[in-house]
N, C-alpha and C positions, 0 to 999 in steps of 0.2 A: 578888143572885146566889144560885142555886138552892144550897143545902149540902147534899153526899153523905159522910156517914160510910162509911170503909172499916175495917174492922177484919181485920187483916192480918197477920203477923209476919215473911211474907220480904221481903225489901229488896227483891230484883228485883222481886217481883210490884208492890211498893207505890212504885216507883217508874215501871215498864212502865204498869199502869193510871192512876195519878195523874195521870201528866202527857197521857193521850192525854184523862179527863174535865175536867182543867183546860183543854185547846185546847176542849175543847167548850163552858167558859162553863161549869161548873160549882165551884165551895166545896168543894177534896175537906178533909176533916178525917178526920184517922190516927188510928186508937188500935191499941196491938202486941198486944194480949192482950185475952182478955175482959170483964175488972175492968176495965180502962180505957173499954173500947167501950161498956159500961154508964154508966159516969160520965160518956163525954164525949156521948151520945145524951140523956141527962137534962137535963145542964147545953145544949148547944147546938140541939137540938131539930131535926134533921135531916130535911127536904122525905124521905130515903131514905137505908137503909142495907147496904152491901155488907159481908155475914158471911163469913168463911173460918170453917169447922166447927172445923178442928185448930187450936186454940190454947192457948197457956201459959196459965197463973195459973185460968181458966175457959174449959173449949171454947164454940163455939160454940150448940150447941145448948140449953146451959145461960144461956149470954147471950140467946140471942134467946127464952126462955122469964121473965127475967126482967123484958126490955123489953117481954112482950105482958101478964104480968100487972099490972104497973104503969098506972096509970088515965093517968100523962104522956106514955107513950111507945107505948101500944101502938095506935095507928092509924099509925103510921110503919110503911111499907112495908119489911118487911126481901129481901130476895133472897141465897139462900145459893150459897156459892161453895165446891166442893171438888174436889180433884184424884183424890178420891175417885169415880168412877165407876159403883161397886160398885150392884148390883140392892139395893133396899131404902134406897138413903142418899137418895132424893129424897123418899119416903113417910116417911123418919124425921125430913127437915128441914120439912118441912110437918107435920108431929103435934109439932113443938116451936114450930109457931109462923110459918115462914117464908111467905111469900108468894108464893116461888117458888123456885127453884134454878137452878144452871147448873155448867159442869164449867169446871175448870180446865185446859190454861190456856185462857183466855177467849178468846173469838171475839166482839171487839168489839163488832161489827156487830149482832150477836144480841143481846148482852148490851145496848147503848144502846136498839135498839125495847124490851126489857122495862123499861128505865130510860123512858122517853120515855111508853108505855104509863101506868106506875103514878102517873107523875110529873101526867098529863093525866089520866086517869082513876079513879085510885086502884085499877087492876086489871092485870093480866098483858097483853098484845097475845095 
């Protein structure tokens, strides 16, 4: 079974998308904050990983700049997720490392081609 690191901190979010990539045949694996999504990408080594930017302990873009410097984790596809919309937050999560972005809240359909994509070819659809 394919394993997608989510790293998340709101309940709805992490319970809405969890369980619509679990019906899909997917391993989701939670970490609430950034220190954890560090650790649990390291220790489990995740096919891909969905970032939420705003998080406790370490944001995201500090997470996902730790997991591309590392020689273990950084060919894992990261795709960032923020509810942030804002001009400039997609160019800032790409120059920290992400592989792509999407907005919150998620449009499934969208978001699984980008998942489906990186997962089959190691790049964007």
């Amino acid at each position: 079974m394919t394993k997608i690191l989510y790293v998340e901190d709101n309940e709805d979010n992490i319970y809405m998308l969890s369980r619509r990539l679990k019906r899909k045949g997917f391993e989701v694996l939670i970490a609430g904050d950034g220190v954890a999504g560090v650790d649990t990408a390291r220790r489990e080594q995740p096919a891909l990983i969905l970032m939420d930017l705003s998080l406790p302990k370490m944001d995201g873009w500090e997470a996902t700049r730790q997991l591309k410097a590392a020689e273990e984790t950084k060919a894992i596809p990261i795709i960032a997720l923020s509810a942030h919309a804002l001009e400039g937050e997609r160019e800032k999560a790409m120059e920290a490392g992400c592989n792509d972005f999407d907005t919150k809240p998620v449009e499934f359909t969208r978001l699984m081609a980008k998942i489906e994509g990186f997962l089959k070819t190691g790049e964007a659809p």
